[in-house]
N, C-alpha and C positions, 0 to 999 in steps of 0.2 A: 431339537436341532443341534449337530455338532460344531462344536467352536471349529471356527479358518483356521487352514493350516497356514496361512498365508504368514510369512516372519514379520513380526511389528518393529518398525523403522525406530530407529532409535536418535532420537535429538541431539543435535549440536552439541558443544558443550556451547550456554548463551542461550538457545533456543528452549522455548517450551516443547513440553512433549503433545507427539497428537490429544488430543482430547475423545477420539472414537479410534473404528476402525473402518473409517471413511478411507478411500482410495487417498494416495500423497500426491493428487491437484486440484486445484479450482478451477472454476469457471473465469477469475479474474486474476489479471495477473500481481504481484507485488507491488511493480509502479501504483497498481487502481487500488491497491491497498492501500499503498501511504497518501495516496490523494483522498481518499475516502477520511480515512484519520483527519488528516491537518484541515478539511473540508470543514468538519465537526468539530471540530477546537484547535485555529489557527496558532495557538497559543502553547499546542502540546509540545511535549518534550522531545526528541528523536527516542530517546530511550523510551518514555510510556508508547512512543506510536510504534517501537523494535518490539515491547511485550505485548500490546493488542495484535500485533501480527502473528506474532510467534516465531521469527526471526531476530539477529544480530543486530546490535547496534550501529554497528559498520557497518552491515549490510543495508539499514536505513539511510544510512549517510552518503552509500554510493546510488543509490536509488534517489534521493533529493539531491545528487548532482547530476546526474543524468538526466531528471525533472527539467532544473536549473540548464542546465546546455541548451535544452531542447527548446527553452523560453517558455514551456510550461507552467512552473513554480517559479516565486520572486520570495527571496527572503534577506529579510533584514533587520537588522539589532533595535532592540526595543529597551534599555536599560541595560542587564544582563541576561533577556531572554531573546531569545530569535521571535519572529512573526513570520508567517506564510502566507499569499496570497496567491491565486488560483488564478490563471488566464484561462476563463471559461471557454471565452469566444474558439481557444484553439482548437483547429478540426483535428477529427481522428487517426490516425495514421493510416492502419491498415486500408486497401483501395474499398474494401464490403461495407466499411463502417465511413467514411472519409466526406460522406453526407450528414454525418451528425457530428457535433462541438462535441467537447470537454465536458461544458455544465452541461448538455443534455444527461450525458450518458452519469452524471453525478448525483442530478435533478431526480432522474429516476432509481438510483438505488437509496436516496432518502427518502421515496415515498413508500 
């Protein structure tokens, strides 16, 4: 089989490089990323949850204020670390989805 001629996107500077030659989207979007992260260790870093993504540091930080706006995400200083916690109960935005919460839809990508 002949290698894509298709040109490989080239990373941020900050950003990880793709890891395949997976199409450049998911199924979920960045916000369901960092909540997925801070879900699994409310503890982590913006920076470790910018490298498990594979985006900016910044770009995590305007994404947990937009969380944070939206009363989504609560976070608050724990010594010199931040902590996160999740308002499951909130329903889904979009009208398709807006019958299911938060922790549903979180509940089920950790199974």
């Amino acid at each position: 089989m002949a290698a894509s001629s298709r040109p490989v996107k080239q990373a941020r500077s900050g950003e990880s490089a793709p890891e395949s030659d997976e199409p450049g989207w998911t199924f979920l979007s960045n916000h369901t990323h960092v909540l997925v992260c801070l879900q699994r260790d409310p503890e982590m870093t913006l920076r470790d949850v910018a490298a498990r993504i594979g985006i900016t540091e910044r770009a995590v930080q305007r994404l947990v204020a937009d969380l944070e706006a939206a009363g989504v995400l609560e976070r608050w200083r724990d010594g010199r670390r931040n902590r996160y916690a999740i308002h499951g109960e909130t329903r889904l935005r979009h009208q398709l989805e807006a019958h299911r919460t938060l922790g549903e839809l979180l509940d089920l990508l950790e199974s």
